[in-house]
N, C-alpha and C positions, 0 to 999 in steps of 0.2 A: 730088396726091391725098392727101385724110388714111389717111394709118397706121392709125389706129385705127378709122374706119371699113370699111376694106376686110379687117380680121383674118377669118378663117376659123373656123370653128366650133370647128377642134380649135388652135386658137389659143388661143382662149378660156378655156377651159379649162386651170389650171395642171395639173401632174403628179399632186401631192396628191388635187387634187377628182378627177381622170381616174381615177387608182387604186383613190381610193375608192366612186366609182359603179361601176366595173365588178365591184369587189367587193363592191359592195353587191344590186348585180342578179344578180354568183355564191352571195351569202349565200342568197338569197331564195329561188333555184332552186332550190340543195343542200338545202332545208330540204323537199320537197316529193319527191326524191330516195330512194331507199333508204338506211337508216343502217344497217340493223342485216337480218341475214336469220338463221333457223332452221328448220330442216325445211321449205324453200321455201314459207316466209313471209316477206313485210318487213317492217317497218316505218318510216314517214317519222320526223322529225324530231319534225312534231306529234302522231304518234302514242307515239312510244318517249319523250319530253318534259314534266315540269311547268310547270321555268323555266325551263330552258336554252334554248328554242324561242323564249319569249318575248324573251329578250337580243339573242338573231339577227336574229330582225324589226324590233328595236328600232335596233339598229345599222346594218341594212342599209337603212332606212329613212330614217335619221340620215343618210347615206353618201350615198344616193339625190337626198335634199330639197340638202345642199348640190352637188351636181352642176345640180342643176334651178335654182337661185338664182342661181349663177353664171353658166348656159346662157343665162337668161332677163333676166339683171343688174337679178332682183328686190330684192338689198339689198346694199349696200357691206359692210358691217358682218356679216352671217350666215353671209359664208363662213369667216370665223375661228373665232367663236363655235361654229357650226356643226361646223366639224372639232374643236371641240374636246371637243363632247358626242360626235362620231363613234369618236374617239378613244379617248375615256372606254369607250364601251358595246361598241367593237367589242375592247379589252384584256379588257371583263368575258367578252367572247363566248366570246372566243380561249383564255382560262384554263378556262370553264366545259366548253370544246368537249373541249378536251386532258383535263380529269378524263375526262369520257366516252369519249373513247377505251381511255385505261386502266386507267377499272371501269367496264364498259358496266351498262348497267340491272339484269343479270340474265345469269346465266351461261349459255356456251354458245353466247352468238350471234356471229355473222359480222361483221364490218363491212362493210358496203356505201361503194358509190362515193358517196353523198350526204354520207357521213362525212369524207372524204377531202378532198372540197373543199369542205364547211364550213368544213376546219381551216383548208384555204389561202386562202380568200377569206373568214374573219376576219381573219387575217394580213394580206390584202390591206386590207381596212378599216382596221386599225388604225394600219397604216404608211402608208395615204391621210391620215388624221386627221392625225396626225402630219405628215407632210408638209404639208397643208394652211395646217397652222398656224404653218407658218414666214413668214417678211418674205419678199413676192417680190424676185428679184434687183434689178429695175429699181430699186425701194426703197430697196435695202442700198444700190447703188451710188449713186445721188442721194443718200445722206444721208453716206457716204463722204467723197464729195468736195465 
């Protein structure tokens, strides 16, 4: 029986891409999430957000599409590439995210749980990307020996 026929869905899928979709689908959700609360108000991501909101989407989308490419083995060539803009946008996220932590928009507010795991599933994107964009083993070793 071929090997490579019979792989498994979560086969498929390297570590890198696995990482970064699932941080890229926790990017998406955190943003939609409460970030910030005061006098039992919230606000999301795209409320309390100019650009920071836009980098997240940006990223987790990034994140997302290479998951899907690889899932669907729409391109040889995309999942490199690919992690490498995920990488890119999800480091902009992960820096953008952390100022906001540390001068929120406006004083007085609370952080919310949306805040929390923005920060760690940009973290998760960026070290998906990362990851990503390494030679898979099977590679390293064929070209090895």
């Amino acid at each position: 029986m071929n090997r490579v026929a019979s792989r498994s869905l979560w086969n498929t899928l390297r570590s890198g891409e696995l990482v970064g979709a699932a941080s890229g689908l926790g990017l998406l959700v955190s943003s939609f999430l409460p970030w910030y609360s005061a006098d039992g108000v919230n606000a999301t991501a795209w409320q309390a957000f100019g650009v920071v909101d836009l980098f997240m989407a940006a990223a987790a989308f990034a994140a997302l599409s290479v998951g899907l490419a690889v899932l669907f083995r729409i391109s040889v060539s995309y999942p490199v590439a690919g992690s490498t803009v995920t990488a890119l946008f999800g480091a902009i996220a992960l820096i953008l995210i952390v100022r906001r932590l540390i001068d929120p928009p406006s004083e007085g507010l609370d952080l919310g749980v949306g805040a929390w795991l923005g920060l760690l599933s940009a973290a998760g994107v960026t070290i998906g990307g990362y990851l990503g964009m390494q030679e898979p083993r099977e590679m390293h070793a064929a070209s090895a020996g």
